[in-house]
Residue frames as a rotation matrix with the C-alpha (Angstrom) as fourth column:
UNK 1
-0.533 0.651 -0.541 -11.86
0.820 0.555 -0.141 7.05
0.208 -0.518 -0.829 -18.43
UNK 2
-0.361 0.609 -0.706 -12.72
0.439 -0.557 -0.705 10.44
-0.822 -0.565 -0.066 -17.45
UNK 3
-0.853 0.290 -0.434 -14.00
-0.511 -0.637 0.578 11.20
-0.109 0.714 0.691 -21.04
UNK 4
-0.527 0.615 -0.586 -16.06
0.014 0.696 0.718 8.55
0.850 0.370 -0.375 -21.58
UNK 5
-0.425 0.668 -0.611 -17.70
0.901 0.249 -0.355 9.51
-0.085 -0.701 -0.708 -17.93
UNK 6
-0.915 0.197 -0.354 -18.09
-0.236 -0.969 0.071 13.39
-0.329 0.149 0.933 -19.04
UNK 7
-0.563 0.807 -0.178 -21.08
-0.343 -0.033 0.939 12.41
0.752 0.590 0.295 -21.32
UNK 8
-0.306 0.398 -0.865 -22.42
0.521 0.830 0.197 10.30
0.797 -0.391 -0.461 -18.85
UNK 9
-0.224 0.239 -0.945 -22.51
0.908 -0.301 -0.291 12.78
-0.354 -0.923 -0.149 -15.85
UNK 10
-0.822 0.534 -0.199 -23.68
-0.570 -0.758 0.318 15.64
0.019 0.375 0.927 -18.16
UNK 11
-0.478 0.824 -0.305 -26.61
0.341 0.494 0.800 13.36
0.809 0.278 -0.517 -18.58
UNK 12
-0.325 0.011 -0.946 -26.84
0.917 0.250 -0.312 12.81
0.232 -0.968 -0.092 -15.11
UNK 13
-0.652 -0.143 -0.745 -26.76
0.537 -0.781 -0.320 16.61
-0.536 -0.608 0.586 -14.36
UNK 14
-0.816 0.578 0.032 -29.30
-0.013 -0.074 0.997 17.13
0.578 0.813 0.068 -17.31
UNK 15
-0.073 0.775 -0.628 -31.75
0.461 0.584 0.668 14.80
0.884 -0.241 -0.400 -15.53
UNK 16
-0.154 0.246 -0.957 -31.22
0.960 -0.194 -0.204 15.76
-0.236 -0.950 -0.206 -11.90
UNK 17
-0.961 0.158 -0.225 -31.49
-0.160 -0.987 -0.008 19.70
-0.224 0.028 0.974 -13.19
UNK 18
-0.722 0.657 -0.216 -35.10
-0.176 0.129 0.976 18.39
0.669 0.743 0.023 -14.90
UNK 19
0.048 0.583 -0.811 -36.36
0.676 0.579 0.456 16.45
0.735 -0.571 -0.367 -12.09
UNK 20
-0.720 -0.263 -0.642 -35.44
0.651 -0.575 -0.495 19.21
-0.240 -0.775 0.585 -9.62
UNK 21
-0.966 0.199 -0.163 -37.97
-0.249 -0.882 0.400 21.43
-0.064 0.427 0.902 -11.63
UNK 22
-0.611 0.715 -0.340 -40.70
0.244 0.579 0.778 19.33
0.753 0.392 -0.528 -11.20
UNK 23
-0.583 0.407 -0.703 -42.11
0.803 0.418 -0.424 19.98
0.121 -0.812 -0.571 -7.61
UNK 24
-0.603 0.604 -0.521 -43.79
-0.353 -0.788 -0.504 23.47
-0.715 -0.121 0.688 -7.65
UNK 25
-0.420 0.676 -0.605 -46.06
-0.715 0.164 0.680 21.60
0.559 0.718 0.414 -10.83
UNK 26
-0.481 0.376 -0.792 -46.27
0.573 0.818 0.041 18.32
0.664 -0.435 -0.609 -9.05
UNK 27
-0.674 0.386 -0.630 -47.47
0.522 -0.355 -0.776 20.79
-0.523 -0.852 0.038 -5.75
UNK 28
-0.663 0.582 -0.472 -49.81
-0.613 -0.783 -0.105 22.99
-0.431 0.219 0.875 -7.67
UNK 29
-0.056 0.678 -0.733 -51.81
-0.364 0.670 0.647 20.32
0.930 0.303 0.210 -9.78
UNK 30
-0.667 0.152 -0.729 -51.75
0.663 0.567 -0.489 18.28
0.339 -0.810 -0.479 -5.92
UNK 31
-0.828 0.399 -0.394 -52.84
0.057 -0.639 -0.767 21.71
-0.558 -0.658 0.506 -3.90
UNK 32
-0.810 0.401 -0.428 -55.35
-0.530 -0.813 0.241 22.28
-0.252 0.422 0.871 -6.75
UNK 33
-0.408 0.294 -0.864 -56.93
-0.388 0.801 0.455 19.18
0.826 0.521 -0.213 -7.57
UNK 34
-0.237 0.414 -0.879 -57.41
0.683 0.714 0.153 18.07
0.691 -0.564 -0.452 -3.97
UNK 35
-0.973 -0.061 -0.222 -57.89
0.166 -0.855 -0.491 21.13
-0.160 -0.514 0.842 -2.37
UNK 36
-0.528 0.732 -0.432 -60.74
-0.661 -0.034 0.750 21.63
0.534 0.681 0.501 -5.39
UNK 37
-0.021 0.498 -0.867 -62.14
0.236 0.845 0.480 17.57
0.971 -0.195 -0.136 -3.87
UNK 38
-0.608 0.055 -0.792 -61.65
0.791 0.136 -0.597 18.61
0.075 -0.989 -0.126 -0.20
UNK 39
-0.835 0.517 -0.188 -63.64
-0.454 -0.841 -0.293 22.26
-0.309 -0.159 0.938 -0.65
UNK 40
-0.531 0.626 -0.571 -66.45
-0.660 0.116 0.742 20.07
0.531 0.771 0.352 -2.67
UNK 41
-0.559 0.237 -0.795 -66.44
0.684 0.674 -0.280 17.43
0.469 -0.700 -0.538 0.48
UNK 42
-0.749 0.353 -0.561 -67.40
0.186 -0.701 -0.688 20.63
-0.637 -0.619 0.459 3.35
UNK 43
-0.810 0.520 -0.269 -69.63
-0.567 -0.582 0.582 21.85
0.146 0.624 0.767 0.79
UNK 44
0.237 0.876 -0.419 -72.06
0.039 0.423 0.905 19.07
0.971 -0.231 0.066 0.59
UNK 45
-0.735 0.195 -0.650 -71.42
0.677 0.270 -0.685 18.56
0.041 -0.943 -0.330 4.33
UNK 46
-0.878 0.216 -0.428 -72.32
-0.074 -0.943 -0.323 22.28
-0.474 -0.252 0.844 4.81
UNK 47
-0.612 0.789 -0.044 -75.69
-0.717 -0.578 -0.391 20.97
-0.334 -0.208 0.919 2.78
UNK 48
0.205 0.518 -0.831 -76.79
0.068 0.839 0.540 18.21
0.976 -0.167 0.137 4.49
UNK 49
-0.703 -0.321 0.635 -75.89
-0.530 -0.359 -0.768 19.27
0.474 -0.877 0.082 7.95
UNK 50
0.207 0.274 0.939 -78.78
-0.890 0.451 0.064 17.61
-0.406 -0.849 0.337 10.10
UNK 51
0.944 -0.011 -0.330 -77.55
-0.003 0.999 -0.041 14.12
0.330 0.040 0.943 8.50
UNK 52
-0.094 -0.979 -0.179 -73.55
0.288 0.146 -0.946 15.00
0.953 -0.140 0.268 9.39
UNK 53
-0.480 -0.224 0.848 -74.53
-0.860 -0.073 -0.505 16.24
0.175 -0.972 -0.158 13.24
UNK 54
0.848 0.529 0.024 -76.91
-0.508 0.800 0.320 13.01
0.150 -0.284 0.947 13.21
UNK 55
0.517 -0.758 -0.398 -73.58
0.254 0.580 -0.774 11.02
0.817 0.300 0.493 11.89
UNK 56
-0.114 -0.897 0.427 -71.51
-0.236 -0.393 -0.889 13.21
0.965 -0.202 -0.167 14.19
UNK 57
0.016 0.420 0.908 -74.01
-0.999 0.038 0.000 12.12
-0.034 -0.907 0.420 17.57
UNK 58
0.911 0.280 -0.303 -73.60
-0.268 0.960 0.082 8.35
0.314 0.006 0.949 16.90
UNK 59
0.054 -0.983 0.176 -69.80
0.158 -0.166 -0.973 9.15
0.986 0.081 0.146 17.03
UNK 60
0.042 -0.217 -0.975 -70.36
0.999 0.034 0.035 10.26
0.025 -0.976 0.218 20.66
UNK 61
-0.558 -0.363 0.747 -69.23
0.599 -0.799 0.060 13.94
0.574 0.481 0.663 19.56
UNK 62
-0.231 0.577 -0.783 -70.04
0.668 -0.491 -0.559 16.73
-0.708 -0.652 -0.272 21.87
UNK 63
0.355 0.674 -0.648 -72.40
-0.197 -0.624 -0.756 19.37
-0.914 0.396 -0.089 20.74
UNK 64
-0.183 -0.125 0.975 -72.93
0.451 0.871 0.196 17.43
-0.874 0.476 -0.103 17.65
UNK 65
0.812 0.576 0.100 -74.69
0.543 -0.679 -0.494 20.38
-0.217 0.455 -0.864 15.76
UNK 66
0.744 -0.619 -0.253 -71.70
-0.278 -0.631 0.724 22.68
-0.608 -0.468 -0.641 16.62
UNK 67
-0.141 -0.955 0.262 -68.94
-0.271 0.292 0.917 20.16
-0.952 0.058 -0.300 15.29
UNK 68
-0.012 0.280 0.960 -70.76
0.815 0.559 -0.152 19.37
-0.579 0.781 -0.235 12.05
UNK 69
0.859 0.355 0.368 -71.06
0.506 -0.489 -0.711 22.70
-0.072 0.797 -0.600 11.02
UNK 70
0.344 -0.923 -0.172 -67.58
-0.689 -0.372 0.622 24.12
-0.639 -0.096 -0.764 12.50
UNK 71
0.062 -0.058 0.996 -66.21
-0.201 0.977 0.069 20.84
-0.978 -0.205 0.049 10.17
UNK 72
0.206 0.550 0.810 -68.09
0.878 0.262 -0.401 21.25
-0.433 0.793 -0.428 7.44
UNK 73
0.987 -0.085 -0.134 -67.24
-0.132 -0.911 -0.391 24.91
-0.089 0.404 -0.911 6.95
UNK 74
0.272 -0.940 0.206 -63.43
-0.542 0.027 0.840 24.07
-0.795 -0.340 -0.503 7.74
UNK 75
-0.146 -0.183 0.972 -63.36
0.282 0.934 0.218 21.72
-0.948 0.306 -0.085 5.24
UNK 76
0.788 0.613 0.061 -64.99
0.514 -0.600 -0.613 24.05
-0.339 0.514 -0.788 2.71
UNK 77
0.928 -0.351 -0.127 -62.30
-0.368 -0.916 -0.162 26.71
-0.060 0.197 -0.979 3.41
UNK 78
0.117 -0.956 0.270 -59.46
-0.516 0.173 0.839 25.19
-0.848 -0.237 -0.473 3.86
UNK 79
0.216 -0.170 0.961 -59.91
0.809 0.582 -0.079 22.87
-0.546 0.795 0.264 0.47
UNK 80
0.923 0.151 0.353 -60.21
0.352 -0.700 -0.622 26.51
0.153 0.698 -0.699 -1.32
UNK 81
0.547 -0.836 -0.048 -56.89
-0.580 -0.419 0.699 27.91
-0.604 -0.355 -0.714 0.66
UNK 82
-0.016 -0.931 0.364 -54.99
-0.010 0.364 0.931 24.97
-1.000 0.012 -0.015 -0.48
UNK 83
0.452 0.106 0.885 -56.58
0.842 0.277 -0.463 25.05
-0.294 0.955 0.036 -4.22
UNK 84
0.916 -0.085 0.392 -55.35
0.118 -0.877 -0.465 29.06
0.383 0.472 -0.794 -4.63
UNK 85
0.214 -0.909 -0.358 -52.25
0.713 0.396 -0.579 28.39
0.668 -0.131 0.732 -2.25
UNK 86
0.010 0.293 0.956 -53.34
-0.241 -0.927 0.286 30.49
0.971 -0.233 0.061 0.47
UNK 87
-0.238 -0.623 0.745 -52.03
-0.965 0.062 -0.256 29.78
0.114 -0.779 -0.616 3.78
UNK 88
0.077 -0.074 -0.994 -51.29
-0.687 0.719 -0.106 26.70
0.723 0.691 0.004 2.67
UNK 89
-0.607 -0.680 -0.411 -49.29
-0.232 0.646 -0.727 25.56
0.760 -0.346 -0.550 5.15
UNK 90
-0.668 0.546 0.505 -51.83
-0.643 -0.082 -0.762 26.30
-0.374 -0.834 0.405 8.31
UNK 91
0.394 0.712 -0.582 -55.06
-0.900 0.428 -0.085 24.71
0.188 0.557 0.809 5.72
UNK 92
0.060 -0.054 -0.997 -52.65
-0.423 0.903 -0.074 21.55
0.904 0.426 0.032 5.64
UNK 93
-0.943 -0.257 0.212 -52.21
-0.249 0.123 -0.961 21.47
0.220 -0.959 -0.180 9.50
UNK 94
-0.196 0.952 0.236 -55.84
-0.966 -0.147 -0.211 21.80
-0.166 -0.269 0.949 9.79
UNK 95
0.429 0.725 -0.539 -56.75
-0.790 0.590 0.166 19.28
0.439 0.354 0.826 7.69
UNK 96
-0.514 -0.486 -0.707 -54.12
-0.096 0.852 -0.515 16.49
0.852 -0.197 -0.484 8.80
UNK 97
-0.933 0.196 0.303 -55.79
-0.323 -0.078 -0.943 17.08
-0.161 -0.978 0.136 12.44
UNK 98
0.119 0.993 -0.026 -59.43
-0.734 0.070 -0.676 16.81
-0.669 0.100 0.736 11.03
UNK 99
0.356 0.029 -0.934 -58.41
-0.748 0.608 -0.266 13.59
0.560 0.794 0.238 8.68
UNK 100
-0.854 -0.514 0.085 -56.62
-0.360 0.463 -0.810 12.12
0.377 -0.722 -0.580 12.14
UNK 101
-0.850 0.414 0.325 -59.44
-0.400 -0.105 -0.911 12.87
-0.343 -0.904 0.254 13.57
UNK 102
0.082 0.583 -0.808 -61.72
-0.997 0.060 -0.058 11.60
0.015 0.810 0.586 11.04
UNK 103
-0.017 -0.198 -0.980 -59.77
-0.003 0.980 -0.198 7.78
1.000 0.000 -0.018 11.24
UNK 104
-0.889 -0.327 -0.321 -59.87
0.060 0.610 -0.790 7.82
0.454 -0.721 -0.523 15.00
UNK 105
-0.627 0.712 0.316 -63.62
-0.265 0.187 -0.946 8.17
-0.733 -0.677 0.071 15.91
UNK 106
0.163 0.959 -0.231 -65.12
-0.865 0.026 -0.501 7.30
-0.474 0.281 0.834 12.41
UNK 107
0.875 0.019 -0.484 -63.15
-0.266 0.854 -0.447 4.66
0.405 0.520 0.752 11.11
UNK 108
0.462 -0.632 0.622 -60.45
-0.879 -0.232 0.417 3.50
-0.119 -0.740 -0.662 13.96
UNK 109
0.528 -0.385 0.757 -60.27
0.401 0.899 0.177 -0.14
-0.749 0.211 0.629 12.78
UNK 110
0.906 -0.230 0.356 -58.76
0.257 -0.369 -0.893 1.38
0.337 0.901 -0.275 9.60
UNK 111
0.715 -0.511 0.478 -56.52
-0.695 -0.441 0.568 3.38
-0.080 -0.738 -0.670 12.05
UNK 112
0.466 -0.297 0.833 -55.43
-0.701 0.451 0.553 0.93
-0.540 -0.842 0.003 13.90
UNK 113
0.785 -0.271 0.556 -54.61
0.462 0.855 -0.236 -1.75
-0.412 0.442 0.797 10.80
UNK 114
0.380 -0.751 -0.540 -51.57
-0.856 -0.506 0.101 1.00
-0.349 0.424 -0.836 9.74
UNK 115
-0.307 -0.947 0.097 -49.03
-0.834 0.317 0.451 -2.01
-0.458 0.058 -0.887 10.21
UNK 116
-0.646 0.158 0.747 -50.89
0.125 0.987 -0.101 -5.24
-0.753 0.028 -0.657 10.35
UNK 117
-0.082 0.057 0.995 -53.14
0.858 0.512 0.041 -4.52
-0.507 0.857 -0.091 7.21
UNK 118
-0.700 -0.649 -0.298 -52.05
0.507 -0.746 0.433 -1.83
-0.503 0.152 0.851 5.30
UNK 119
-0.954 0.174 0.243 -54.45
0.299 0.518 0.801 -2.05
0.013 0.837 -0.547 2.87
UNK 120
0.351 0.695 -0.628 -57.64
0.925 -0.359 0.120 -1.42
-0.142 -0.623 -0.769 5.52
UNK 121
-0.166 -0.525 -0.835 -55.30
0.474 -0.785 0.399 1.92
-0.865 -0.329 0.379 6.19
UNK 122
-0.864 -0.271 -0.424 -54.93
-0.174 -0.630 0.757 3.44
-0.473 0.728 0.497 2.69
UNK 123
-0.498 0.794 0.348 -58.60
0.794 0.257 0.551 2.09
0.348 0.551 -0.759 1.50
UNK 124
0.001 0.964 -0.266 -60.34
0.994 -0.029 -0.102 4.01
-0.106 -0.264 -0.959 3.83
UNK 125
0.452 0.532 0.716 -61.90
0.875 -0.420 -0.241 7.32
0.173 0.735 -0.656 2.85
UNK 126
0.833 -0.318 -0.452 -59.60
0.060 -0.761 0.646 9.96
-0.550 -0.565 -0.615 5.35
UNK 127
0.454 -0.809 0.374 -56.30
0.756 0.572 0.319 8.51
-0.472 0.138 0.871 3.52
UNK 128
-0.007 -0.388 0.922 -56.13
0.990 -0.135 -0.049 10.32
0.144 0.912 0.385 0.70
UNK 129
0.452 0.064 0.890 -56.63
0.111 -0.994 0.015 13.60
0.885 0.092 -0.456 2.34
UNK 130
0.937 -0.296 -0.185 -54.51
0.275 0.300 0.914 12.99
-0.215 -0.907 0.362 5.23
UNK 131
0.267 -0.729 0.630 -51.82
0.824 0.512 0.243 12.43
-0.500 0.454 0.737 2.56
UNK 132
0.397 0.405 0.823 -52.43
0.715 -0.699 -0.001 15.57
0.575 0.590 -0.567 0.95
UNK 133
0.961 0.223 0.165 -52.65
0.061 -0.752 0.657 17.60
0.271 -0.621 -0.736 3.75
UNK 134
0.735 -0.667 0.126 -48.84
0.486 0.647 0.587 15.63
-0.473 -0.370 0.799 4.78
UNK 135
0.199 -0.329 0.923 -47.77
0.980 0.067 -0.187 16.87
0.000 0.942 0.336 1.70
UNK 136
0.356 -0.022 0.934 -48.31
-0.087 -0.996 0.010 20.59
0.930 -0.085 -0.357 2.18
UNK 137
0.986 -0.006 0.167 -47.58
-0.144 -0.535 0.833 20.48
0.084 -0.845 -0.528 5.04
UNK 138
0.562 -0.812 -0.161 -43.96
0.391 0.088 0.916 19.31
-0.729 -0.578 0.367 4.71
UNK 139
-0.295 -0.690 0.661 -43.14
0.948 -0.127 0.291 20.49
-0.117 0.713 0.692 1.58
UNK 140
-0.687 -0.221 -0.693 -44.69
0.133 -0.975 0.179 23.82
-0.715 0.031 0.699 1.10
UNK 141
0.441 0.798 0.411 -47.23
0.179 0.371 -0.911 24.86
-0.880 0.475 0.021 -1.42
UNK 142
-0.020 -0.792 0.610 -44.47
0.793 0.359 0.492 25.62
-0.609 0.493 0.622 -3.78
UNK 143
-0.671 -0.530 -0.519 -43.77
0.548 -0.825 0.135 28.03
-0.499 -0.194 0.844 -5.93
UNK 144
-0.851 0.448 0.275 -46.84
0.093 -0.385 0.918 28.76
0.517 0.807 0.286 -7.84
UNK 145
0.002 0.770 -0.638 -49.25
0.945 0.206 0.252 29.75
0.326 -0.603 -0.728 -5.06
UNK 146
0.588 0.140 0.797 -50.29
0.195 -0.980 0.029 32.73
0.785 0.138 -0.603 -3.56
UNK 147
0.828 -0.550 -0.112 -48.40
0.312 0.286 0.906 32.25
-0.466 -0.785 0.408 -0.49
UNK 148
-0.440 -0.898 0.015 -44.79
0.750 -0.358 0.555 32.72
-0.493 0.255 0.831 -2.52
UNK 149
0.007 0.320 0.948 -46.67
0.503 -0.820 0.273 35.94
0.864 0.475 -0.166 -4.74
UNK 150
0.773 0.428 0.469 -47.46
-0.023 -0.720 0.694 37.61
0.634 -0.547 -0.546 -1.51
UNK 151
0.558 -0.766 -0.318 -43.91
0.559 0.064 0.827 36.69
-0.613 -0.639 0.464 0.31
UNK 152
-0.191 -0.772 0.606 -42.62
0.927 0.061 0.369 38.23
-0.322 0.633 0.704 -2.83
UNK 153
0.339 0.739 0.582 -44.79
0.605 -0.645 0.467 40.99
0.720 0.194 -0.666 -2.80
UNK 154
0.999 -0.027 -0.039 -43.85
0.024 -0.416 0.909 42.02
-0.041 -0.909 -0.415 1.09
UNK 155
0.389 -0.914 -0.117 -40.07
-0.744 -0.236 -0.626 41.94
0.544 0.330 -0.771 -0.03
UNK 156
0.742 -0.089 0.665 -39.58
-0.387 0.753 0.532 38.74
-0.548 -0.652 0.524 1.61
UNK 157
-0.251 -0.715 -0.653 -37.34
-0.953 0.062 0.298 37.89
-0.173 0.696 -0.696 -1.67
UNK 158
-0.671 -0.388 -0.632 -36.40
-0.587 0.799 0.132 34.75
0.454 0.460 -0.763 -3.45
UNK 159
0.879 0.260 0.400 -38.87
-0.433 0.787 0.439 31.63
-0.201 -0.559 0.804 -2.61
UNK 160
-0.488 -0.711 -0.506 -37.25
-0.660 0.680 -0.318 29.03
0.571 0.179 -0.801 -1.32
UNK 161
0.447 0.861 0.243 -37.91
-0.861 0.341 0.377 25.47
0.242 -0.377 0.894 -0.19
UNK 162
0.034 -0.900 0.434 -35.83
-0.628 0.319 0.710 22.64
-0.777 -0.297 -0.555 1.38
UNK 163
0.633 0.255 0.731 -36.06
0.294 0.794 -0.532 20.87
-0.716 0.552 0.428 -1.91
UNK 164
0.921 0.000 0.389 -34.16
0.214 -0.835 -0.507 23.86
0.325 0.550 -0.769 -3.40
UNK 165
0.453 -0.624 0.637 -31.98
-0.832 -0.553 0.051 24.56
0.320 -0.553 -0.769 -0.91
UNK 166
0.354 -0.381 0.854 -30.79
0.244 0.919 0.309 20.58
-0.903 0.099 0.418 -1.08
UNK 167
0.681 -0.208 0.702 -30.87
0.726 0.313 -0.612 20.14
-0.093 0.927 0.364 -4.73
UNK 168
0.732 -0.641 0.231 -28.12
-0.381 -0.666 -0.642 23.90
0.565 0.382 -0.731 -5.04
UNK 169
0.527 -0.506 0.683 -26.26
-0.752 0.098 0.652 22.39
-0.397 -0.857 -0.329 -2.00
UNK 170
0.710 -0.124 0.693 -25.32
0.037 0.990 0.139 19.62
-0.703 -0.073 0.708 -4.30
């Protein structure tokens, strides 16, 4: 019995060594790709600015001027941070806060339909950078970013990430 499971859990350990190698791609093509769509969002904000502080004064939004460009530049930089992997983590903090904020004063019925219709939730335009941001922020920008070049640089040693530091533990 235990030959006929040898092949079987070399597979096994094949695959789970394969799939373990996947997240620092799967996190670079994410950080880069939406990072790239979130720096391209702030941009146009950042020109069109008296229609986003108009938008931002129907919202209620103090100094409406103020928050459209402070926004609009945030958005800007932070998409670039997370496309080059430059404080990554902080960029994804940012943005989850400004994508929170984003479903609770521009599109709260969304919000609010999390449970009762998902759908409403994941349609509406914050989602997908919300998710993003979720992403970096709990996993890390992985290992192809500047963030692990420049921990490696300062002698910080070895990256590591709890995805790593599971997957050796096994």
């Amino acid at each position: 019995m235990d030959n006929a499971a040898n092949p079987i859990l070399r597979l096994y350990n094949g695959f789970v060594r394969a799939a373990s190698s996947l997240p620092s791609p799967f996190l670079l093509v994410i950080r880069a790709y939406w990072g790239w769509q979130i720096s391209q969002n702030g941009w146009a904000k950042l020109h069109n600015l008296p229609h986003v502080t108009q938008f931002f004064a129907s919202l209620g939004l103090p100094a409406p001027a103020f928050t459209a460009a402070f926004v609009s530049g945030f958005e800007f930089t932070a998409g670039i941070l997370l496309a080059v992997g430059l404080l990554s983590r902080i960029a994804a903090l940012g943005l989850v806060i400004d994508m929170t904020m984003a479903y609770l004063l521009g599109d709260r019925d969304s919000f609010l339909a999390f449970f009762s219709n998902p759908g409403k939730f994941y349609g509406a335009d914050p989602f997908i950078f919300l998710f993003v941001g979720l992403i970096i922020l709990i996993f890390g920008p992985g290992k192809l970013s500047l963030d692990t070049l420049l921990k490696r640089m300062m002698g910080k040693g070895k990256y590591s990430d709890s995805a790593e530091t599971s997957s050796s533990a096994a």
